[in-house]
C-alpha positions as a Markdown table, in Angstrom:
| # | Residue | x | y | z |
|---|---|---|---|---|
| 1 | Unk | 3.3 | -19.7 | -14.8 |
| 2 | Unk | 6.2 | -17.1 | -13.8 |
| 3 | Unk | 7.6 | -15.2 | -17.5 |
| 4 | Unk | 10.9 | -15.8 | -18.6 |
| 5 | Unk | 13.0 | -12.4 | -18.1 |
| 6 | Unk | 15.7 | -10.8 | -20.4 |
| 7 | Unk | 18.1 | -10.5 | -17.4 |
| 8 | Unk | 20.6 | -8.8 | -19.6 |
| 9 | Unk | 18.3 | -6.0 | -20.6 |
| 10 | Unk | 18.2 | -4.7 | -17.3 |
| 11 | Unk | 22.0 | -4.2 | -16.9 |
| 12 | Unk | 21.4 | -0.5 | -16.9 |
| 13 | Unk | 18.5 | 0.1 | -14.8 |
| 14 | Unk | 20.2 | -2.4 | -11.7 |
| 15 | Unk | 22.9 | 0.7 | -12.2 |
| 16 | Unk | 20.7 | 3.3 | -12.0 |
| 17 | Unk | 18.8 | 1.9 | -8.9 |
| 18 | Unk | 22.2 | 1.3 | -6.9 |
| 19 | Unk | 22.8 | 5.2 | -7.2 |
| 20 | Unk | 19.0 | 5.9 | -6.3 |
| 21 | Unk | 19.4 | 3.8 | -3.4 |
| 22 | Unk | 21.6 | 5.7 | -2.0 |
| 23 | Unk | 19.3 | 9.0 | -2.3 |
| 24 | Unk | 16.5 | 6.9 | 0.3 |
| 25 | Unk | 15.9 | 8.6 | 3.7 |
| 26 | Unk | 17.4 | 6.4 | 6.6 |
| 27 | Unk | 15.6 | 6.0 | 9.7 |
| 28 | Unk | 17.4 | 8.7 | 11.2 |
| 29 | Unk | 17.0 | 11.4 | 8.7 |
| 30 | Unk | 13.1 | 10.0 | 9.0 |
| 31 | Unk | 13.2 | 11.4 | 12.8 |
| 32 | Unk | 15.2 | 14.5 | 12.3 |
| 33 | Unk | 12.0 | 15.5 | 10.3 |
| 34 | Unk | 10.2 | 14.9 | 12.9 |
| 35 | Unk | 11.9 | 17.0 | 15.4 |
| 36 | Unk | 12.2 | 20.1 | 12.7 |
| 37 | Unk | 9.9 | 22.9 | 14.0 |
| 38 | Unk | 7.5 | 23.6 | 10.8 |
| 39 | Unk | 6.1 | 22.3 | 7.8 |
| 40 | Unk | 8.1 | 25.0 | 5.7 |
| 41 | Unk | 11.2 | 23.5 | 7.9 |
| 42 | Unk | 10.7 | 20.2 | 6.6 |
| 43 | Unk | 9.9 | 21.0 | 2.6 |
| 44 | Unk | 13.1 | 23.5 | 3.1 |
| 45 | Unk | 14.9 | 20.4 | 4.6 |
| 46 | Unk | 13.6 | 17.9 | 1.5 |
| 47 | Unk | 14.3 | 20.2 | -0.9 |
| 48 | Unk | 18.5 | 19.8 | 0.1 |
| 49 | Unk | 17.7 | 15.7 | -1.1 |
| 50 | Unk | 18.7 | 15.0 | -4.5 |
| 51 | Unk | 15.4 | 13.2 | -4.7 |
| 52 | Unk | 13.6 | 15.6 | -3.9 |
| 53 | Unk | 14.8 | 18.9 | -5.8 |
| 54 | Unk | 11.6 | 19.3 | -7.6 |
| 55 | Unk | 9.2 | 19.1 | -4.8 |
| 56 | Unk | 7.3 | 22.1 | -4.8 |
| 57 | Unk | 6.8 | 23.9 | -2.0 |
| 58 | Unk | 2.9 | 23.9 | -1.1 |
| 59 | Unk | 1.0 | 27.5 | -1.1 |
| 60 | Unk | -0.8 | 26.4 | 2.2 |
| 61 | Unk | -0.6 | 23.8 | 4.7 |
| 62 | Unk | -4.1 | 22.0 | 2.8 |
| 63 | Unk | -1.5 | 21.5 | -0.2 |
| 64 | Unk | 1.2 | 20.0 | 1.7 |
| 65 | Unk | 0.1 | 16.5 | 1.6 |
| 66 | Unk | -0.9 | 17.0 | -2.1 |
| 67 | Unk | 2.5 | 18.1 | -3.0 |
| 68 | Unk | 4.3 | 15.3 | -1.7 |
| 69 | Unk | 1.8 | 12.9 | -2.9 |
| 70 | Unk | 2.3 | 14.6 | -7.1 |
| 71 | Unk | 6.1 | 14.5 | -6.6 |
| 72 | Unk | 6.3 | 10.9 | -5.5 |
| 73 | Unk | 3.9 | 9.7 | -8.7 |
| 74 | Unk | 6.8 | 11.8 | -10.8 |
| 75 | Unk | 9.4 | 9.6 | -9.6 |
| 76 | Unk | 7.8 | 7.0 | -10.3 |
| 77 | Unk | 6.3 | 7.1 | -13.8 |
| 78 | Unk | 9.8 | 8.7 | -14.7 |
| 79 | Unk | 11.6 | 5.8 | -13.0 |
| 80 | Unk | 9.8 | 3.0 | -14.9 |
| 81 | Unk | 9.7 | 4.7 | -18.2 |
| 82 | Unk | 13.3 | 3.8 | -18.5 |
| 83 | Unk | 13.1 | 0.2 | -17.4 |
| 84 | Unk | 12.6 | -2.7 | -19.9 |
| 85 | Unk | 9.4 | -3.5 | -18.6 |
| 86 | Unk | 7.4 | -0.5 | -17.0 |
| 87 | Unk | 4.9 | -2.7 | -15.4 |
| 88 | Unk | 7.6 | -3.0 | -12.7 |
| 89 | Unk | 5.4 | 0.1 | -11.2 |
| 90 | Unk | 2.1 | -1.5 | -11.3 |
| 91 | Unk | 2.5 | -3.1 | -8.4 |
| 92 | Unk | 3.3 | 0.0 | -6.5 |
| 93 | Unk | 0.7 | 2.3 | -7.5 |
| 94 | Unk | -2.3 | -0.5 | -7.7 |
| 95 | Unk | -3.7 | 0.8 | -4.1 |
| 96 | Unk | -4.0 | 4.5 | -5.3 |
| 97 | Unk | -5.8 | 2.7 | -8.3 |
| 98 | Unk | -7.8 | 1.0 | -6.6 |
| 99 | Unk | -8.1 | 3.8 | -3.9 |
| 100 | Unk | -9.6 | 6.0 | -6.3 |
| 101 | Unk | -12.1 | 3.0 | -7.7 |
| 102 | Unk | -13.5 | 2.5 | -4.4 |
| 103 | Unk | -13.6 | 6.4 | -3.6 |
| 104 | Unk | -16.1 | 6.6 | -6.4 |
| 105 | Unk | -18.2 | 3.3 | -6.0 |
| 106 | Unk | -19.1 | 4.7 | -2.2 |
| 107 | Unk | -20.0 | 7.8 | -3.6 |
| 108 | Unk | -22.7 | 6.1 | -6.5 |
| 109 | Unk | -23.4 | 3.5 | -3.9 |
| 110 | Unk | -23.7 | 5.9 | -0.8 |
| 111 | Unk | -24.2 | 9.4 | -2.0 |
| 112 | Unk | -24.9 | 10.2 | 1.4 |
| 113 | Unk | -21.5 | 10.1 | 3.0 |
| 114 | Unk | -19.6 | 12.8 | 3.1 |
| 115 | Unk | -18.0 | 14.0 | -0.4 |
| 116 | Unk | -15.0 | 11.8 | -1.3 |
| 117 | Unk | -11.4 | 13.3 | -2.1 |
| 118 | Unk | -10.0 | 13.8 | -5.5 |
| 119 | Unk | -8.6 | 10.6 | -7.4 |
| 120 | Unk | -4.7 | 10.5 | -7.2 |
| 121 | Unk | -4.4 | 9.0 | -10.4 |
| 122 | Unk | -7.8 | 8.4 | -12.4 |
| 123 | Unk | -9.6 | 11.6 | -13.9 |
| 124 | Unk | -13.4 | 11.6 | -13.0 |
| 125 | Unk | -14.1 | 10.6 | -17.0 |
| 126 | Unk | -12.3 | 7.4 | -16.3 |
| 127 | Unk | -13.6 | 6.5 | -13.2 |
| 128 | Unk | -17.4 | 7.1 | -14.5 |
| 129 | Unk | -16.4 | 5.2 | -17.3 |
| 130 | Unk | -14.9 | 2.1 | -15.4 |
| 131 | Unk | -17.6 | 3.0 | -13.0 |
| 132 | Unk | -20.0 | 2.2 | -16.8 |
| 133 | Unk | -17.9 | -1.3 | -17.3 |
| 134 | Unk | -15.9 | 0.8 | -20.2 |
| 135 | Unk | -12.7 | 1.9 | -19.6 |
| 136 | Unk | -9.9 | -0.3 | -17.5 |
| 137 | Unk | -7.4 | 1.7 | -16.5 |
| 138 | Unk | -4.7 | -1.6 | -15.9 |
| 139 | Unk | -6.0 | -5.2 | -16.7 |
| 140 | Unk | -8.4 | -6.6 | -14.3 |
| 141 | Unk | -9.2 | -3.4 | -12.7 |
| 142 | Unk | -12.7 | -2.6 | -14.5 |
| 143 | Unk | -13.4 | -6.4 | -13.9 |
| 144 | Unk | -12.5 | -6.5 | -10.4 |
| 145 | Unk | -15.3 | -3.1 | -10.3 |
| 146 | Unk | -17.9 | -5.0 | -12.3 |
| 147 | Unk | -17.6 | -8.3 | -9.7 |
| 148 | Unk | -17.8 | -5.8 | -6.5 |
| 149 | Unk | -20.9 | -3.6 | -7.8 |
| 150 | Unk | -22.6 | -7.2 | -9.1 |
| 151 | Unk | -21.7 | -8.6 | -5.6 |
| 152 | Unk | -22.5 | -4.9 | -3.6 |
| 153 | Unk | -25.9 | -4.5 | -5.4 |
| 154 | Unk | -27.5 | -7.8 | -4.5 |
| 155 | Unk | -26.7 | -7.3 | -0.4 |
| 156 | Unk | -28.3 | -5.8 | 2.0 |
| 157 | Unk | -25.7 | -5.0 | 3.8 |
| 158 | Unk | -23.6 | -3.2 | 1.5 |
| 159 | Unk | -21.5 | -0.7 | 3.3 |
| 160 | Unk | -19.2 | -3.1 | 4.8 |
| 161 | Unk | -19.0 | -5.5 | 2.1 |
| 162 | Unk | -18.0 | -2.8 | -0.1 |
| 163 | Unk | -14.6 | -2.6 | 1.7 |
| 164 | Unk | -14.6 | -6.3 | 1.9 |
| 165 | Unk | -14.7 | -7.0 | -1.5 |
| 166 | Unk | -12.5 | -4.1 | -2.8 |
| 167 | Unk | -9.7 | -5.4 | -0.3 |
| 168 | Unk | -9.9 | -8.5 | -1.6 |
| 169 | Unk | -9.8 | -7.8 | -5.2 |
| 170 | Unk | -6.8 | -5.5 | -4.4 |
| 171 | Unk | -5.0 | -8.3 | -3.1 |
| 172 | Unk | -5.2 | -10.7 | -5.9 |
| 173 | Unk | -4.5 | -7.9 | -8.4 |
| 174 | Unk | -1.3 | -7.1 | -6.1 |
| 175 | Unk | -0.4 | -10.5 | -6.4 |
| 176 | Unk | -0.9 | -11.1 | -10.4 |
| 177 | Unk | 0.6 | -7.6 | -10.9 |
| 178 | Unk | 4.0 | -8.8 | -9.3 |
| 179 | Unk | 3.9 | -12.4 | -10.5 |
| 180 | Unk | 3.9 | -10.7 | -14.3 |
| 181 | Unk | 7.5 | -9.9 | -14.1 |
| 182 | Unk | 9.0 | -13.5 | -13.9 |
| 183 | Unk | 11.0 | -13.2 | -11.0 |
| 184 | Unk | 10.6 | -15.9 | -8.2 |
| 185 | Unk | 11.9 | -14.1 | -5.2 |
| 186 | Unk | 9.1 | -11.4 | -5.7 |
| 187 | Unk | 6.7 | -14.5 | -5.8 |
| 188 | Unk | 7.0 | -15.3 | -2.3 |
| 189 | Unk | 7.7 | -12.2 | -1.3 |
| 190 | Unk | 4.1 | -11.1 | -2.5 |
| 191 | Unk | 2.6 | -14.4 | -1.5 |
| 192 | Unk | 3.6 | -13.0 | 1.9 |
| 193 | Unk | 2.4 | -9.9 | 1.5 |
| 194 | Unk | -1.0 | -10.5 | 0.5 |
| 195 | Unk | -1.2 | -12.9 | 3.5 |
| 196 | Unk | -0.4 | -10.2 | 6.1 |
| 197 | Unk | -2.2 | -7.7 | 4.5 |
| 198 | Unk | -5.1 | -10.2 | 4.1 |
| 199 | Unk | -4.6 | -10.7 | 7.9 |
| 200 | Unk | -5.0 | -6.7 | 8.8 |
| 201 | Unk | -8.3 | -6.5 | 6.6 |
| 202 | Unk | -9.6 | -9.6 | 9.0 |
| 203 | Unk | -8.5 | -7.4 | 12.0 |
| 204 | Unk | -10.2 | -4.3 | 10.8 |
| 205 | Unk | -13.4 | -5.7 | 9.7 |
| 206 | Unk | -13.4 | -8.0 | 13.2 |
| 207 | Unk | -13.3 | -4.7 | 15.2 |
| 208 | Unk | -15.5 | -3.5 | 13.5 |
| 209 | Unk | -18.2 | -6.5 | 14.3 |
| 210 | Unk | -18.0 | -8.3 | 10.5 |
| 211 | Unk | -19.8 | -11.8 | 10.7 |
| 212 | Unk | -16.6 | -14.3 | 11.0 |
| 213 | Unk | -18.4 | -16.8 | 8.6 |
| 214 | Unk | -19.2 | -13.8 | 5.8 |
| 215 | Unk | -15.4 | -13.1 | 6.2 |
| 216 | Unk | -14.2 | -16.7 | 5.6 |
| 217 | Unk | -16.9 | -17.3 | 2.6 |
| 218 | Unk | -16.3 | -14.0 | 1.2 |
| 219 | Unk | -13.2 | -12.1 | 2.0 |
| 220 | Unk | -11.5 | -15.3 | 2.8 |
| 221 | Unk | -12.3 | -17.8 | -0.5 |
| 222 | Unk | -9.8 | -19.1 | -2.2 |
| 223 | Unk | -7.1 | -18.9 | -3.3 |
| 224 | Unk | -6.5 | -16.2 | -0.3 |
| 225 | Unk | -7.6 | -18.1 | 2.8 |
| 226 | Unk | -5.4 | -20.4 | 4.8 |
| 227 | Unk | -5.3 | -21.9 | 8.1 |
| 228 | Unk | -3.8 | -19.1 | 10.2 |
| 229 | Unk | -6.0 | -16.4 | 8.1 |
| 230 | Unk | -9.5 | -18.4 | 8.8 |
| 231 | Unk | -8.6 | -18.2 | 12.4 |
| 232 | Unk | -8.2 | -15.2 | 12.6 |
| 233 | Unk | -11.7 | -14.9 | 10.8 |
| 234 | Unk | -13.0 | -17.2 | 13.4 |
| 235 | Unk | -11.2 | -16.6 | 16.4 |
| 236 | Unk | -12.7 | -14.8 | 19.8 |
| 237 | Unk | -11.6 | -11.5 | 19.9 |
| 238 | Unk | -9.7 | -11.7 | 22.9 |
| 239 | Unk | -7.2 | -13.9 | 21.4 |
| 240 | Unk | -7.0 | -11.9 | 18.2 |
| 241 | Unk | -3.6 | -10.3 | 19.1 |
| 242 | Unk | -1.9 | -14.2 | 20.3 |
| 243 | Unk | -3.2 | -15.6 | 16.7 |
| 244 | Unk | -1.9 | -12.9 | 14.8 |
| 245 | Unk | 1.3 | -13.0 | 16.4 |
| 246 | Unk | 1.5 | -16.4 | 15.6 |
| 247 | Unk | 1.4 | -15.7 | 11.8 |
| 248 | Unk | 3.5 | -12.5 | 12.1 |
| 249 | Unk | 6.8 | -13.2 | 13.8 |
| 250 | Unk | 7.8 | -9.8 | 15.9 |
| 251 | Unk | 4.4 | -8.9 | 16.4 |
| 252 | Unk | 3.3 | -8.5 | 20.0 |
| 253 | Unk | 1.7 | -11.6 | 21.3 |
| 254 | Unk | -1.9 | -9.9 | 23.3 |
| 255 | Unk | -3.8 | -11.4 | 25.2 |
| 256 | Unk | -6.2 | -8.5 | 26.0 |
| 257 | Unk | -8.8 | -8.1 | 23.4 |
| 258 | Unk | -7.0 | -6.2 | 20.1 |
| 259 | Unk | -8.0 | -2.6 | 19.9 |
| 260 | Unk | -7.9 | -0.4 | 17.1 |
| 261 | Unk | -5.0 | 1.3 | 18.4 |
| 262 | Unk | -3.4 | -2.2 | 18.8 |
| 263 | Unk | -3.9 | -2.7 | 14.8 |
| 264 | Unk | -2.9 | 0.7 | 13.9 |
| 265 | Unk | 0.5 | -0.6 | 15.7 |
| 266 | Unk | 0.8 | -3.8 | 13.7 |
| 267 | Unk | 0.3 | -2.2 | 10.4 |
| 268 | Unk | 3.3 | -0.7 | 10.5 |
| 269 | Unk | 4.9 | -4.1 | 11.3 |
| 270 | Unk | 3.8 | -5.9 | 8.7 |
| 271 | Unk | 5.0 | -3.0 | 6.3 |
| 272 | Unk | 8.6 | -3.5 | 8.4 |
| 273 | Unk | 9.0 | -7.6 | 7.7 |
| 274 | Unk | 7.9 | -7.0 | 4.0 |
| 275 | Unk | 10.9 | -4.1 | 3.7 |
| 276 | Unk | 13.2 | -6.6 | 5.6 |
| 277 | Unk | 12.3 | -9.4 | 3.2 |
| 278 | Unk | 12.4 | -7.5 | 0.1 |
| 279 | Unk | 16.3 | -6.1 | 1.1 |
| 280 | Unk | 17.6 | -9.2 | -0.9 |
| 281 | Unk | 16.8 | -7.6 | -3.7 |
| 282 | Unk | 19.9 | -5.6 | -3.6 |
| 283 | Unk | 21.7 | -9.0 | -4.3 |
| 284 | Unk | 20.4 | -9.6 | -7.6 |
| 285 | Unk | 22.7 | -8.2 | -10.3 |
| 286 | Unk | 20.2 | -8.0 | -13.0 |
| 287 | Unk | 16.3 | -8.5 | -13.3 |
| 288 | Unk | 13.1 | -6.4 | -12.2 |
| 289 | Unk | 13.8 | -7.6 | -8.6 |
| 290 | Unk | 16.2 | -4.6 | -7.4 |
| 291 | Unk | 13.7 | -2.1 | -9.0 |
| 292 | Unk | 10.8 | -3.0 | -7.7 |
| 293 | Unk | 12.7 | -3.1 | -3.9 |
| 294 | Unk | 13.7 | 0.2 | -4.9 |
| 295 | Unk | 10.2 | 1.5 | -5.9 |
| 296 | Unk | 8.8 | -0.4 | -2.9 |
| 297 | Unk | 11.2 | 1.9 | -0.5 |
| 298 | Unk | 10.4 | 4.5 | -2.5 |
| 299 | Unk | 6.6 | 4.1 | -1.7 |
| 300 | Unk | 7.1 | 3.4 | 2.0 |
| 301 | Unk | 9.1 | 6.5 | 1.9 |
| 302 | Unk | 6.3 | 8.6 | 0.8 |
| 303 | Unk | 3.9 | 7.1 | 3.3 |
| 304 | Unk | 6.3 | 7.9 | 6.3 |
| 305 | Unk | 6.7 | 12.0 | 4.6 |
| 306 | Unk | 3.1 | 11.7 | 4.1 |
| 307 | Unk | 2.8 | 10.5 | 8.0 |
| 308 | Unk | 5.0 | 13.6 | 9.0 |
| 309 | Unk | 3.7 | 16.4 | 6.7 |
| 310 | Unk | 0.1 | 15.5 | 8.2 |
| 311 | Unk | 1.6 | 15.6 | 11.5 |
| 312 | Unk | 2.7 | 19.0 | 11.1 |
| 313 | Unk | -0.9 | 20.3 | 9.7 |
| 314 | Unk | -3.0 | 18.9 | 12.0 |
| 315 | Unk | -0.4 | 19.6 | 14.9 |
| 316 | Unk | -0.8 | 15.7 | 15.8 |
| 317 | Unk | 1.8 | 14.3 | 18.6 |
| 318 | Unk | 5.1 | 13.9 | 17.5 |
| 319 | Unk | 5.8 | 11.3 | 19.5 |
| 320 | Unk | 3.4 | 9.3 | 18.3 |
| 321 | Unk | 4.3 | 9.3 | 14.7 |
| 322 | Unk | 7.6 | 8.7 | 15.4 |
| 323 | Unk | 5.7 | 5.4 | 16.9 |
| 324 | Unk | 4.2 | 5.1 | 13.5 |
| 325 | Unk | 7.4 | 5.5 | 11.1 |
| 326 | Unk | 8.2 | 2.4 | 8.6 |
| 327 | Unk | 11.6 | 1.6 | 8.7 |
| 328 | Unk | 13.7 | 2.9 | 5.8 |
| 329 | Unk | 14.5 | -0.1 | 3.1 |
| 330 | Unk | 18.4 | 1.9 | 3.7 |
């Protein structure tokens, strides 16, 4: 059941946002990093935003990413701590949540993969302790750790259900997460996010030769699977890129077998319809639907400056990310 909002208690905050909107990096500004001719060149650049006046400038190329990363989570945490309803960001920072959570499982699960990264969010007390079934560090996700460790434990093929499971708990928590603030419009929109997404898991774990009926009966129970999800699941790979299209208008219809490279492109697709449908936010006066848009362009923002900084350290083609560029929410 969708919660009643207080509409008129977020008078101020729909003000604030329509000035913070304005702040977001268009498309072009997006590819004029790009072009800039070093990493210092582009925090120099950033640094002239208004947004972005307290970045700090990274002490070597290995902190760049970091950097960016810290000064986004600022934003955000300062942003909803002066909205009524401060779950508004939950929705937004679940996948470093549950980034972190999975991070750490691998590691008890695996220990002999390579060593993970630091957690974005979670210290490493809280992450042993929801690790332990004790801590939850937003509802459902020490839950959502217990069912994937109960479920990872009894298989014996655990390394790719891992992913599996944690994908799929991730998108129901998206979609509870955004159904808590009582606003219908964001209820299909993350009905529709969760779907593609959903659909980009199937890909992945196709390519990667998953068993099509473990990925309906696991991955794909209810209440996630539908018709055009379950044939993807099902599908022959050669037709992988024509059924996806189907589901995902403005995708490219293939008829060759999908590659990896050929998901990598639709990712960023998917990520494009769900800033184009999310733009009518802007039209609501009042409510938790204009901030979330905002901190949803806020987040694709950082993943494109994420995208570019790397770009820069690892001296990756330019071309190619600009390729790889969401399109600004602007």
């Amino acid at each position: 059941m969708t919660a009643h909002v207080q509409r008129e208690s977020w008078c101020f905050v729909s003000g604030v946002t329509a000035v913070a909107e304005t702040r977001l990096l268009t498309d072009d500004e997006l590819l004029d990093l790009v072009g800039l001719p070093s990493l210092d060149a582009v925090f120099q650049r950033l640094k002239q935003v208004e947004t972005y006046v307290h970045l700090a400038m990274p002490e070597s190329p290995d902190d760049a990413t970091r950097a960016v990363e810290a000064e986004f989570l600022r934003l955000v945490k300062r942003y909803a701590s002066e909205t009524p309803d401060a779950r508004v960001a939950d929705a937004v920072l679940l996948s470093r949540r549950f980034g972190d959570a999975r991070a750490f499982a691998r590691e008890k699960l695996f220990p002999e993969e390579k060593p993970r990264r630091p957690p974005t969010l979670l210290t490493e007390e809280e992450l042993e302790s929801l690790w332990n079934g004790s801590f939850d560090a937003r509802p459902g996700l020490a839950p959502a750790v217990a069912r994937v460790r109960a479920a990872v434990e009894k298989s014996a093929d655990a390394k790719t259900l891992v992913d599996l499971l944690f994908d799929r708990e991730e998108l129901l928590a998206l979609g509870e997460a955004v159904r808590a603030l009582g606003a219908p419009m964001l209820d299909g929109w993350v009905a529709l996010a969760v779907r593609l997404r959903a659909a980009l898991t199937v890909g992945r774990a196709r390519l990667a030769g998953e068993d099509p009926e473990r990925l309906a009966t696991v991955f794909l129970a209810p209440p996630i699977a539908d018709d055009w999800l379950l044939a993807l699941a099902g599908d022959d790979l050669s037709r992988l890129g024509e059924t996806f299209a189907r589901g995902c208008p403005g995708a490219p219809g293939e008829t060759t077998p999908l590659s990896r490279a050929g998901l990598g492109r639709l990712a960023p697709l998917v990520d494009d319809r769900l800033t184009a449908t999310l733009r009518e936010a802007k039209c609501v006066p009042y409510g938790p639907e204009r901030a979330f848009g905002y901190l949803w362009a806020l987040n694709t923002e950082n993943l494109n400056l994420r995208l570019i900084v790397e770009t820069f350290v690892v001296e990756a083609d330019r071309d190619e990310t600009r390729t790889r560029l969401r399109r600004s929410y602007v």
